[in-house]
C-alpha positions as CSV (number, residue, x, y, z in Angstrom):
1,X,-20.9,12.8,7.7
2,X,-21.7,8.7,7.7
3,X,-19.1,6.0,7.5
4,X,-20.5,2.6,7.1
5,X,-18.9,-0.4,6.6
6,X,-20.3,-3.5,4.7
7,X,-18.7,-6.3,6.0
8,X,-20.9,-9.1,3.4
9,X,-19.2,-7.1,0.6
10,X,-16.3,-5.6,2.4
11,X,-17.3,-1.9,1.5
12,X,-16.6,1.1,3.1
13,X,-18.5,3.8,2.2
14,X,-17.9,7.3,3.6
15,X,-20.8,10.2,2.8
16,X,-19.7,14.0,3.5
17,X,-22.8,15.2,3.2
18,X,-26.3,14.5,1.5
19,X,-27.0,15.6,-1.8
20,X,-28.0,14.7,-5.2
21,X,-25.3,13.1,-7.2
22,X,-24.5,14.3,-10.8
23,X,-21.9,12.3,-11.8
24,X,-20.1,9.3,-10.3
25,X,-16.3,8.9,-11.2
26,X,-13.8,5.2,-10.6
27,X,-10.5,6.9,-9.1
28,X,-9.0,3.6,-9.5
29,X,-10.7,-0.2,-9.9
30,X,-12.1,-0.1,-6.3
31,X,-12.8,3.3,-5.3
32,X,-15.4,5.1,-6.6
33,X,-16.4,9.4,-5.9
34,X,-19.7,10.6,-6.2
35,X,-19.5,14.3,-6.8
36,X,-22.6,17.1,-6.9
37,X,-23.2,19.7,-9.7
38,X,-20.6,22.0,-8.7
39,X,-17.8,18.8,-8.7
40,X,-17.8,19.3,-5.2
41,X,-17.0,15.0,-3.8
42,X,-19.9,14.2,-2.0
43,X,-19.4,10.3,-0.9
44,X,-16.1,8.1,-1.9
45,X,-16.9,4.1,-1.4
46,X,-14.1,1.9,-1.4
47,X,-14.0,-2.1,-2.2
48,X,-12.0,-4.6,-0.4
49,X,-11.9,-2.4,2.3
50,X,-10.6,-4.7,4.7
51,X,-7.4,-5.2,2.8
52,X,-6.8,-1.7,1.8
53,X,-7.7,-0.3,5.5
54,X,-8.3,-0.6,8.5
55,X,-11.9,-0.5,8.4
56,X,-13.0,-3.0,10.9
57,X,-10.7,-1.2,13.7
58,X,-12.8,2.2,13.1
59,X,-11.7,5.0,15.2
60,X,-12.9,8.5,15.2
61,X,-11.3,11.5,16.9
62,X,-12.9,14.9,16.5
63,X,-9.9,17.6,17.1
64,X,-10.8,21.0,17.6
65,X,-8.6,24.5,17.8
């Protein structure tokens, strides 16, 4: 998984995993999901990401059971 943030555009762009992408869909204005073959959502990138998280404050946690 990558999470990169674009601070000249204010873009957050989070990639579950690497693949081809078959189809790109707008969930709303701003956010967009790139999904493979099998609909499976393979990236989601978010504009104005400062203003709709908390992007620049990044934290990442990894839990395990």
């Amino acid at each position: 998984m990558k999470i990169r943030y674009f601070q000249d555009t204010d873009t957050l762009h989070i990639e579950f995993k690497p693949a081809a992408v078959a189809e790109t869909r707008d969930l709303d204005e701003n956010t967009l999901l790139d999904l493979d073959q099998r609909g499976q959502i393979l990236a989601i990138t978010m504009e104005h990401a400062s203003q709709r998280t908390d992007a620049p404050q990044f934290s990442y946690e990894q839990v395990t059971a």
